[in-house]
Structures are given as C-alpha cells and as structure tokens.
C-alpha positions as CSV (number, residue, x, y, z in Angstrom):
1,X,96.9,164.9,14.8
2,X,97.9,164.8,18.0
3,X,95.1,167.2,20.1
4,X,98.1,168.7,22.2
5,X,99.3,170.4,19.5
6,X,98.6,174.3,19.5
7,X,97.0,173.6,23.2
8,X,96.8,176.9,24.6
9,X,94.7,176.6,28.2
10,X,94.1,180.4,28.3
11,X,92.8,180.9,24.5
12,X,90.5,177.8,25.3
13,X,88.8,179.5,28.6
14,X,88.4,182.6,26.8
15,X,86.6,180.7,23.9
16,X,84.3,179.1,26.4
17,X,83.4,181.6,28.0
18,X,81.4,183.9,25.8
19,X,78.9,183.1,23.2
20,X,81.0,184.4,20.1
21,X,78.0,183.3,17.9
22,X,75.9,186.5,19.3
23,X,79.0,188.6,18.4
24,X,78.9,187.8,14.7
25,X,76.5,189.8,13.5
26,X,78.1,192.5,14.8
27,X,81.4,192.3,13.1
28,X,79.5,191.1,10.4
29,X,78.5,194.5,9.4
30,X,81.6,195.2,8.1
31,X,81.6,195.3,4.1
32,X,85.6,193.4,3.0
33,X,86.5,194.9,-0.5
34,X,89.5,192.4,-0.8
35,X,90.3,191.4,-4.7
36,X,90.9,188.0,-5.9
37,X,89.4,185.7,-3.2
38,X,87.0,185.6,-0.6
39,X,86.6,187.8,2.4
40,X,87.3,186.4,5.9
41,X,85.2,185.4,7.9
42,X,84.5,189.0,10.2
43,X,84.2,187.3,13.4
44,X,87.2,185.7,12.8
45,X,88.7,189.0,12.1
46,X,87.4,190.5,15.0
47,X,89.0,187.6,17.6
48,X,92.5,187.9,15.4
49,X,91.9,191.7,17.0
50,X,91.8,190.5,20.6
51,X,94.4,188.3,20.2
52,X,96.7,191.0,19.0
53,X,95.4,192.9,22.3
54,X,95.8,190.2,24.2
55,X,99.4,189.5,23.3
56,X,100.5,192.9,22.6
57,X,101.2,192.4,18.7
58,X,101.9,194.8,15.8
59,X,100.1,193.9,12.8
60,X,103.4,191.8,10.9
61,X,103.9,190.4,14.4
62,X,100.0,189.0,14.1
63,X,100.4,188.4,10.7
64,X,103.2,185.7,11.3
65,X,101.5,184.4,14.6
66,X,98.8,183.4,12.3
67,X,100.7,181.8,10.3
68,X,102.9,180.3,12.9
69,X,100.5,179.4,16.0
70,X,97.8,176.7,15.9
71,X,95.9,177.8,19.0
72,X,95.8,181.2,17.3
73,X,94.1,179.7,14.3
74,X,92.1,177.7,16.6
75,X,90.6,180.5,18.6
76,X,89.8,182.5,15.4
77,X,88.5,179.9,13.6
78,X,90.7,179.8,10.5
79,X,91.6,176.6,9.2
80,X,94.6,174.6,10.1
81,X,95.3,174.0,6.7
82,X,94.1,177.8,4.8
83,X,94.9,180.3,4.4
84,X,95.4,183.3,7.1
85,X,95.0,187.5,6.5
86,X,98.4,189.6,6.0
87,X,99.5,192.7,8.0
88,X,97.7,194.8,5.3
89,X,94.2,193.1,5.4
90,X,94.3,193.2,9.4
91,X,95.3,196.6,9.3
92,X,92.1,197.7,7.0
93,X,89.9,195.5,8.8
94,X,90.7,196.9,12.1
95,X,90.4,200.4,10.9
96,X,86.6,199.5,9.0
97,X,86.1,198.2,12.8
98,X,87.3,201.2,14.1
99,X,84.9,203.6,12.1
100,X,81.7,201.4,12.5
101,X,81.7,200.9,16.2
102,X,81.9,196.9,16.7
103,X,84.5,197.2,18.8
104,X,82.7,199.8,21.7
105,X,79.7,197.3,20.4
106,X,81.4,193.9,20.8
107,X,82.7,195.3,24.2
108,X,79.0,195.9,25.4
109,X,77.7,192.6,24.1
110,X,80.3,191.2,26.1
111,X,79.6,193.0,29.4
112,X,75.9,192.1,29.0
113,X,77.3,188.2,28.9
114,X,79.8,188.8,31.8
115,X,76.9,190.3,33.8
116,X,74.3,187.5,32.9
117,X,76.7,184.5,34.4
118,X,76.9,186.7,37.6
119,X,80.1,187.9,37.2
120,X,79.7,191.6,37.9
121,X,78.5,192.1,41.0
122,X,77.4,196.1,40.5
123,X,77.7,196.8,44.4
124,X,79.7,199.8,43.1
125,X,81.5,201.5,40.5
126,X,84.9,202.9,40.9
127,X,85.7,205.8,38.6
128,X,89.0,206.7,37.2
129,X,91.5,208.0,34.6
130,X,94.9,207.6,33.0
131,X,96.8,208.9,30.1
132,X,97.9,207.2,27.1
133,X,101.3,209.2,25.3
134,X,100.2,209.8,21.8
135,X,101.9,208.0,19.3
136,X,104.0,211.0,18.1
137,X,106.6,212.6,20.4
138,X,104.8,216.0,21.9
139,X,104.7,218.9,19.6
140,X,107.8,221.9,21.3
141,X,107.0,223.3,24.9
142,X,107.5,226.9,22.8
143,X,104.5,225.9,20.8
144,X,102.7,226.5,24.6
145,X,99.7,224.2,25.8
146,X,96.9,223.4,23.6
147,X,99.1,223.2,20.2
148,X,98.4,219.7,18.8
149,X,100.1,217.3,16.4
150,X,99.6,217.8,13.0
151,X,100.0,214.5,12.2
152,X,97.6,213.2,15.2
153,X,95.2,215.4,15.5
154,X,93.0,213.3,18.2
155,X,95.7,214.0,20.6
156,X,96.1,217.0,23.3
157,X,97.7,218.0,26.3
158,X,96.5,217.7,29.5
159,X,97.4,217.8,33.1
160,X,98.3,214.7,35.6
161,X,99.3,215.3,39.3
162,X,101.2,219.0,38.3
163,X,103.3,217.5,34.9
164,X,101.7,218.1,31.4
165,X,101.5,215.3,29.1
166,X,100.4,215.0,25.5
167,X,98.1,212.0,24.1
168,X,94.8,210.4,25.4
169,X,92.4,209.4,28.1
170,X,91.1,206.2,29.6
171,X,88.3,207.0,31.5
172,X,87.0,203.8,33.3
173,X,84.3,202.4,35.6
174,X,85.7,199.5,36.9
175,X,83.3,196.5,39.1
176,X,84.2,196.7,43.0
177,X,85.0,193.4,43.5
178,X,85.4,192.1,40.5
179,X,87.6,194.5,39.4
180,X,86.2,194.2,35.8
181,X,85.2,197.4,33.5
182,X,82.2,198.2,33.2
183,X,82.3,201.1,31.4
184,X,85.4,202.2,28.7
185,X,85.3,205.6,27.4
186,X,88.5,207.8,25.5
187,X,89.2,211.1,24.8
188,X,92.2,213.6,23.9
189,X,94.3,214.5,27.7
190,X,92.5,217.9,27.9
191,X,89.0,216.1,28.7
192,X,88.6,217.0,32.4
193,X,87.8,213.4,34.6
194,X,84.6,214.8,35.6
195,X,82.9,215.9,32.2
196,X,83.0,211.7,31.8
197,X,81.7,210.8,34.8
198,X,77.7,210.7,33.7
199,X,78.8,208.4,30.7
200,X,80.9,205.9,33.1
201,X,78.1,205.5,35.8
202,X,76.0,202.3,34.6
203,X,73.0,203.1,37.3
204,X,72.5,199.8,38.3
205,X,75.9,200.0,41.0
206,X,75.1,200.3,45.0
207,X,77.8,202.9,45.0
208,X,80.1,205.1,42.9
209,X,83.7,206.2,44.5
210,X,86.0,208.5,42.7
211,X,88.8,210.9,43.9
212,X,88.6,214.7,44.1
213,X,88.3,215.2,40.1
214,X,85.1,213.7,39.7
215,X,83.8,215.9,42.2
216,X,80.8,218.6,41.2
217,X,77.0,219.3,42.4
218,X,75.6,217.6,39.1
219,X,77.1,214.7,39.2
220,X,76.0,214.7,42.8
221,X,72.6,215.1,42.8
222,X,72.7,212.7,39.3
223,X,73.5,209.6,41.8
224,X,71.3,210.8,44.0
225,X,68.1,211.1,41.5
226,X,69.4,207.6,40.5
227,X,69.5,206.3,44.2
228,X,72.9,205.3,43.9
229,X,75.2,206.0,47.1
230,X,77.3,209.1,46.5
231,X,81.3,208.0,47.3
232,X,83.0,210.8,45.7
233,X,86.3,212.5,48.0
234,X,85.5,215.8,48.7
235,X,88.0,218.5,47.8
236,X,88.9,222.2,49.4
237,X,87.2,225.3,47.7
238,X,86.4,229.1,48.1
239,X,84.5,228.1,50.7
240,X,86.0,225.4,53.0
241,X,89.9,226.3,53.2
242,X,90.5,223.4,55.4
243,X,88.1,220.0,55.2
244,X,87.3,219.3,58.7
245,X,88.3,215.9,59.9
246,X,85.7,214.1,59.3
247,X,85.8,214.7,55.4
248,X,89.3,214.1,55.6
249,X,88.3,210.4,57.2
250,X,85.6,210.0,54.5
251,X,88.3,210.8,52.1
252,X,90.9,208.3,52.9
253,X,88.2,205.4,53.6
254,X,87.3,206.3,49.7
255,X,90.7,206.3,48.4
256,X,90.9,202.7,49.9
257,X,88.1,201.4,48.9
258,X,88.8,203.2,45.0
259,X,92.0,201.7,44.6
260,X,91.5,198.6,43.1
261,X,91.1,200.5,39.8
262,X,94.7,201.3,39.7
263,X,95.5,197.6,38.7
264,X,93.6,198.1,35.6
265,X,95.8,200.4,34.3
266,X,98.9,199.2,35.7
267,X,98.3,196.0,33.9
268,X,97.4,198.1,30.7
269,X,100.9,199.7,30.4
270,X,102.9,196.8,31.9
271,X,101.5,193.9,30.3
272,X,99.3,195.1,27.7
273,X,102.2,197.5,26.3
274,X,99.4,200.8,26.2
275,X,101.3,203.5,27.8
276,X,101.8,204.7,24.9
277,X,99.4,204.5,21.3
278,X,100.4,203.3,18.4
279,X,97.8,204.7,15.6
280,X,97.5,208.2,13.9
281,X,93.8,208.7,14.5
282,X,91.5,209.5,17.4
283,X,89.2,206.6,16.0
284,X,91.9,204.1,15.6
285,X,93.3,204.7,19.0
286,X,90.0,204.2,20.5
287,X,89.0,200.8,18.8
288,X,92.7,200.0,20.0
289,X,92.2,200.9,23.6
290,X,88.6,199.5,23.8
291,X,90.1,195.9,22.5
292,X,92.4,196.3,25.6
293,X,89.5,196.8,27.7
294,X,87.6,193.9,26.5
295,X,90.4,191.1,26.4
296,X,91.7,192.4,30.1
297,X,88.1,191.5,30.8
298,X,87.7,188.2,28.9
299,X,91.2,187.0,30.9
300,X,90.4,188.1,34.3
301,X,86.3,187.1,33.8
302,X,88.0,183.4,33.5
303,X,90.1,184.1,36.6
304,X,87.3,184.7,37.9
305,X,85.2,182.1,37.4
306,X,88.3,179.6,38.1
307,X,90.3,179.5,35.2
C-alpha cells in the first residue's frame, strides 16, 4: 500500500507528541458491556473522542469518518481492514467517559506531558470566562431568571456584559505565552468568575491577571500566601467612587497583557463549533467541553513546538 494514503500531517504530529501509552490505563477503566463481539480497545475510544473534537463531528458524522478516513483509523489505532464502533457505541462510550472522569483525567495527564517537554512556560496565568448556550433554546423570559430547563437541568442563566444568557461556563487559566490551558473548569452561567478562580490558579505561575470579576480580598491574599504576583484589575466600590489614575493605568496594562486568552475561546466557537452545547447533561457537556480543551492544546502544543 502506498504510505501516502490516509497521510494526514496534523493527526501524525499530534500522535507524536504525547505518550498515548500512559493515557491507557486511564480510559482503560472504563468497563464496555457491548454483546456479541469484543469491546474496543478504550484508548482507542478515547482518541476517536478527540478526533470528533478536533474536527467538530456529531457522532453519525464520526461514525462514517471512521469508516471512510484512513488517517482517522490510523490515529486511533483501529485496523485498516476491521471493523470500526457505530454512532451508538461512541455515544455510550463517551457518556461511561463522561461519568468516570478520564476525560478531566486524560486532560491533566496531558498537561503534565506538555509541561515536561517545556512547553508551558508558567510565567503567569491568565484567568477568564465565556458562555456556552445550552443545547435547548432558553426556557420564556416570563418564567423570570433562575427558572431552568427541564430537559437540561445542568443549565442556568447568567449575566455577560449587561445581556442574560442561558447555558454554561468555561472558566479557563490559559499559559502567558504559550497561550495553552492550564486549567479547564465548567459550570451552569450563574457561577460567578470569581468563585472559580482558586481552582484555575496552578501555584506554580510568576503571575495571575484577570479582569474586574475575579477581583476579591481572598483571592488576593491566596496569591499572595502562594507568592504568586497579584495582576487582577481593580474595580470601583462603596469606597473608591472613582479609581485614581494610576489604577486606571494598572488596569489597562492588565487588560493587555490578559488578552491573549480571548483567542481560546474565539477559536472554541469559530472553529471548534462550541458556542453552543450539544448534550442534555451537565456531565456530558463537561466531558465535551474538556475534550475541546485538550485537542485545542494538543494542535497548538505542535505549533508550538514547530509543527
């Protein structure tokens, strides 16, 4: 067979670049109850995942991509000439995945190997949020904020710059310089930013910046106790009507130096198709917006390192 056939130059940097072998065990804790033939392998399973994320799939679109790509089978592993899992076994595995973890698990593993080759450079964290529209349209503006979906009960409304929007939140701590995340957390659109700030700090960063929302005594004195350079805007209160000038200054150099983040989720929704979710449960959504998090790292980690 000609080796051009199914090349795909992307798929193959990603498949160097990790150790896939120390991610195995970890999908391997999923138990397959499929009748009538042997299970898949689960780490295959588990890259089939990221190459639905990758590629922004549904699960018939993966189904047939299996069946129709070489480089896909390649990257997972499945053999050219076997057999490859339907919409319906991709959908149960993903959901097992889901409930046990590997995914927020596989996404750590892979940080730690990121991280070893040098690729993160931890001189400082930048914070940030967006939200994700639930997969159901909002429940009636009569029904007043803080009436869910029955169907979708992971989902709420919250606030964004004055306009209320029902789903999720991607809270992120993204590598300055590097501009690879760290840090991946969710929750339902009511979670304020800065309840999520002590679980996106990784206390090894020179720094953290984050905008006004992130901005309380606690977390404060928690970078502080951690010797971590406190970068977080400052914001008007009871106290200081107007910020003098040179909290305004410190502001804007912040906002600079915090933006990068925003390409994170601009790439999320624009190429990645995740403005909007496209699962029923909270648990589901996560796994879903956690595989995002992980595959924009794998791609950009090979950018990175001259791919």
């Amino acid at each position: 067979m000609d080796p051009r056939l199914g090349a795909n130059a992307k798929l193959a940097k990603i498949d160097g670049l990790i150790a896939w072998d120390r991610l195995a065990p970890l999908a391997g804790k999923l138990r397959q109850a499929e009748t009538g033939r042997p299970p898949y392998a689960p780490l295959a399973m588990l890259k089939a995942l990221y190459l639905q994320a990758l590629y922004d799939l549904s699960d018939p679109g993966l189904e047939e991509a299996l069946l129709d790509r070489l480089s896909f089978r390649r990257f997972c592993g499945f053999a050219l000439d076997g057999g490859t899992p339907d919409e319906t076994t991709l959908c149960r595995f993903r959901l097992a995945a889901a409930q046990a973890g590997v995914l927020e698990a596989c996404f750590a593993e892979i940080g730690a190997q990121l991280s070893a080759k040098g690729l993160i450079l931890k001189k400082g964290t930048l914070l940030d949020a967006t939200i994700v529209q639930a997969t159901h349209a909002a429940p009636s503006r009569e029904a007043g904020l803080g009436k869910g979906h029955p169907r979708e009960p992971g989902a709420d409304w919250g606030k964004k710059n004055g306009k209320a929007h029902f789903g999720y939140k991607l809270h992120v701590g993204v590598d300055e310089g590097s501009g690879l995340i760290r840090t991946a957390l969710v929750t339902s659109a009511r979670i304020q930013d800065v309840e999520m700030a002590p679980g996106l700090v990784s206390g090894d960063e020179a720094a953290v910046y984050a905008d006004r929302g992130y901005e309380s005594k606690a977390q404060r004195a928690a970078l502080k106790a951690l010797g971590i350079k406190d970068r977080i805007m400052h914001r008007r209160h009871k106290h200081i009507a107007v910020l003098p000038r040179w909290l305004q200054r410190r502001n804007a150099l912040i906002a600079r130096r915090r933006a990068p983040v925003e390409a994170v989720f601009s790439a999320m929704k624009r190429l990645y198709g995740k403005a909007r979710t496209r699962c029923h449960s909270f648990v589901a959504n996560t796994a879903d917006l956690i595989a995002f998090a992980t595959v924009y790292n794998l791609r950009r980690a090979t950018i990175i390192a001259g791919g």
